[in-house]
N, C-alpha and C positions, 0 to 999 in steps of 0.2 A: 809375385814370385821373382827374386831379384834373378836366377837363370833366366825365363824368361825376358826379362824387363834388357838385360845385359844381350841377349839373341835380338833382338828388337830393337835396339841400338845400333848391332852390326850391320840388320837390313836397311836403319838409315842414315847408315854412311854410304851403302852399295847406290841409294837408291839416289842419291847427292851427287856421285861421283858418276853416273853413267856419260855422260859426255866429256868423261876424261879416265886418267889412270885409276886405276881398281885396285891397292893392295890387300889379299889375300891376308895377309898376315898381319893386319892393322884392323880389318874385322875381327879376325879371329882375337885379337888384344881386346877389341870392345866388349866380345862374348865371354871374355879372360877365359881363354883356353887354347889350345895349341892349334895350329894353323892344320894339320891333320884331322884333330875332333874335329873343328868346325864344317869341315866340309863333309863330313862323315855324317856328322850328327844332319846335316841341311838334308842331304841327300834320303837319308834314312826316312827323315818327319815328314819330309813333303812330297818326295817322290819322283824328283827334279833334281841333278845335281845344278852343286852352283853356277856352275860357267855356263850350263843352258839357261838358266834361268835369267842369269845377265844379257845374255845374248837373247833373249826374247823379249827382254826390256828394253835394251835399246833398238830394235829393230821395229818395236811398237811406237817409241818416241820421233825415231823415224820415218813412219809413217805418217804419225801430227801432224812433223815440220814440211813432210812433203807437201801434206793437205793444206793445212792452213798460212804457207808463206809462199814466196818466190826463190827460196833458196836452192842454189843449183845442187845437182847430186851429189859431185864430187865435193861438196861443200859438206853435205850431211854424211856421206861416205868417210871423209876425214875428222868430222865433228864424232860418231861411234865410233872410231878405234880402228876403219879399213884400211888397209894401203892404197888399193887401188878401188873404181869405180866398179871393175869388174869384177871383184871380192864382192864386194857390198851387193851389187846387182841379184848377183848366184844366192844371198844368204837371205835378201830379201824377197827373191821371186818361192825359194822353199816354204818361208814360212807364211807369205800374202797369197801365195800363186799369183803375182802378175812381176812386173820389171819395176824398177821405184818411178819411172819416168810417168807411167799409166797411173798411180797412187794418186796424181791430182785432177783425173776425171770424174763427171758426176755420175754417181749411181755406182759407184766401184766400190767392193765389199774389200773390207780391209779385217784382220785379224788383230784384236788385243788380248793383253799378258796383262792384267793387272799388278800390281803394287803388290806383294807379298806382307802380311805381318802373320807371323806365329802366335797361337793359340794355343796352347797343350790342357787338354783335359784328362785330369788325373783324377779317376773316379776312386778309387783307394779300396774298393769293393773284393778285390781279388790280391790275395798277397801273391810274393815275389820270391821267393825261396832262393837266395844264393849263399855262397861262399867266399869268402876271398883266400886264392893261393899260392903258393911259391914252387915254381915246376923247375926242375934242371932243364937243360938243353937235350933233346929228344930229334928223329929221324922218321920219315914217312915218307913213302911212296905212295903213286894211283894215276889211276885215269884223270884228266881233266876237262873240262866243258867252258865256254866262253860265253859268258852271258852279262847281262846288263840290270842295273835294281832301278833304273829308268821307266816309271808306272807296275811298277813291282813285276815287273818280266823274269825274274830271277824265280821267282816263286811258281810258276808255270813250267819255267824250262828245266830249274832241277830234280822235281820230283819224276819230269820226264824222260831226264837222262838219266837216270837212277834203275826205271823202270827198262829203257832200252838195254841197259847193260848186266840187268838180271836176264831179259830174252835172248838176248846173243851170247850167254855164256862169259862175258868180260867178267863181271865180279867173282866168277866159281875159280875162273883162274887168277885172279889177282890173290883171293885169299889162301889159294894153294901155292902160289910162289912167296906168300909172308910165313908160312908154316903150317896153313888150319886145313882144317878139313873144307870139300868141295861148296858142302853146304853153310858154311859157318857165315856169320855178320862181317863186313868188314868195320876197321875198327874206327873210324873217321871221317869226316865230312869238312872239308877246308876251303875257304874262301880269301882270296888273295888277289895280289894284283890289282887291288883299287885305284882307278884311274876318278879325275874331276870329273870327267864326262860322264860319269856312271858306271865305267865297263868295267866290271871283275870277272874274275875265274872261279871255278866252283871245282873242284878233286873228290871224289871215291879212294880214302888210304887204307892203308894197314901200316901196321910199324914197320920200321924197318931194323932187322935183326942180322942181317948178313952184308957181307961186303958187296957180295955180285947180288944187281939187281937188273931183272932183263932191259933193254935199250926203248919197249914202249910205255914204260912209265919215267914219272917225272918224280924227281925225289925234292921233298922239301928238311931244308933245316932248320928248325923251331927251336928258337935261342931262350937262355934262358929267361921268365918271367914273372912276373905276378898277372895271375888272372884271378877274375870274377867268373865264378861257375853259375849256371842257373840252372836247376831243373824244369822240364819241360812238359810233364803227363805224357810225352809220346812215348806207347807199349810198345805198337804197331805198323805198320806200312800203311794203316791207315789213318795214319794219325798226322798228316802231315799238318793240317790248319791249325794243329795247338801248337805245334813246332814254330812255325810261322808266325802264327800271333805273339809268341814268348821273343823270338828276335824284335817283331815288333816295339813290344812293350820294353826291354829293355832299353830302346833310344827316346823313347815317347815317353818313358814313366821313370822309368829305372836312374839314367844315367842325369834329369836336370833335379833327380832328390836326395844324389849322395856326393860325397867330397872327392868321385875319381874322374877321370878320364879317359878314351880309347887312347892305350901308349903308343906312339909311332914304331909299333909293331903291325905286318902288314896280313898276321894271317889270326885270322877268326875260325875256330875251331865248333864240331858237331862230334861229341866222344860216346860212341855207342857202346853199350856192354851188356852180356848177356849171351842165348843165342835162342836159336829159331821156336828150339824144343821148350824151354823153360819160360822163354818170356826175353824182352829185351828193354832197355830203355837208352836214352839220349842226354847228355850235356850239354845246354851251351858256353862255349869256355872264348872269354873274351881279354885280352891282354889289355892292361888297368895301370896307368899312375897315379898318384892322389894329385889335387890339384895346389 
């Protein structure tokens, strides 16, 4: 699969480059897709954003050189990218548990990061129902949450914040300050703020239809786009692991079998409709360029 074959090109350029400068945006040329996708897409398949990932490669290589040479620290410290020894020291003793100076005693348990190469198995067993669309500029508010998709912790933490702010009452008043009734669904589920390290935001919205919006929610501005919708099978509140798996499957299946890409737009959309009494379901709405 020439996706493939082009993502696997970029890891060995990363994996070339570790003892010196890393551009970001000259993998991302290798995988030929935007400097955005590619760290999106990394992050998403493996479960590791990239800059962790680098950084546990060369802290592993560092390790080697500790073991197998006489090369002084500050040697290896400047050789991965530290400034100082005391940089290197801290980032080394995190991931080893010991100081680098201890790395060339015997019997010292060292920690390795192997070599990364992507795999993608695309069983083709289960279709993919989406659409592609053109949304005007649109307006939301909500609560939001600080989580990370670093070993899928995003997946633990928002169905949990979801659940806290049905027991405390937060969603009955969010959706009575958008206009609904106490009991209604709110209307949206947004993830934004993607940082390298893994760390995003996850928001509970509803639209926003009025000028005054109270001062504890966060209002987001959703410009105009083209998105990729997907349906998901979630009815229910207990439906969260098809939810789950369909974000999944969209970065793992979806996106290396069609001509688009995550646009450098930074909000990833959950468009709920429906309500409690009738039945409800789920969107996922993903902003798309072609490539």
């Amino acid at each position: 699969m020439e996706w493939l074959d082009n993502m696997n090109k970029a890891m060995g350029y990363i994996e070339s480059n570790l003892a010196g400068e890393i551009s970001y945006d000259y993998a991302a040329q290798l995988a030929c897709c935007s400097t955005y996708h590619f760290q999106r897409m990394f992050s998403y398949i493996t479960g590791v954003p990239l800059s962790e990932y680098i950084r546990h490669r060369r802290l592993t290589l560092a390790a080697l050189d500790l073991q197998t040479s006489g090369i002084k620290v500050i040697d290896v410290a400047l050789k991965y990218g530290y400034e100082s020894p005391e940089a290197f020291s801290r980032a080394f003793k995190k991931i080893h548990g010991i100081m680098p100076v201890s790395a060339r005693n015997t019997g010292v348990s060292l920690k390795v990061f192997p070599r990364m190469t992507l795999h993608i198995t695309i069983k083709g067993d289960t279709e993919m129902n989406y659409r592609i669309e053109q949304k005007e500029a649109f307006e939301l508010f909500g609560l939001e949450l600080k989580t990370s998709v670093v070993d899928g912790k995003c997946f633990k933490e928002i169905p949990e914040f979801v659940m806290d702010c049905v027991e405390n009452g937060k969603i009955s008043a969010l959706v009575q300050a958008a206009g609904k009734k106490p009991d209604a669904i709110y209307d949206a589920g947004v993830t934004y703020a993607h940082n390298p390290n893994g760390s995003m935001n996850y928001a509970i919205a509803c639209y926003k239809k009025t000028e005054t919006i109270p001062p504890e929610y966060v209002v987001f501005n959703i410009p105009a786009q083209t998105w990729a919708v997907f349906k998901t099978g979630w009815e229910t509140e207990h439906d969260d692991e098809k939810l789950h798996d369909t974000w999944r499957r969209i970065y793992s299946e979806w996106f290396p079998t069609v001509n688009y890409e995550h646009a450098d737009c930074d909000f990833d959309l959950e468009i709920y409709y429906g309500d409690r009494e009738t039945g409800c379901s789920v969107e996922i709405w993903i902003p798309v360029i072609k490539k």
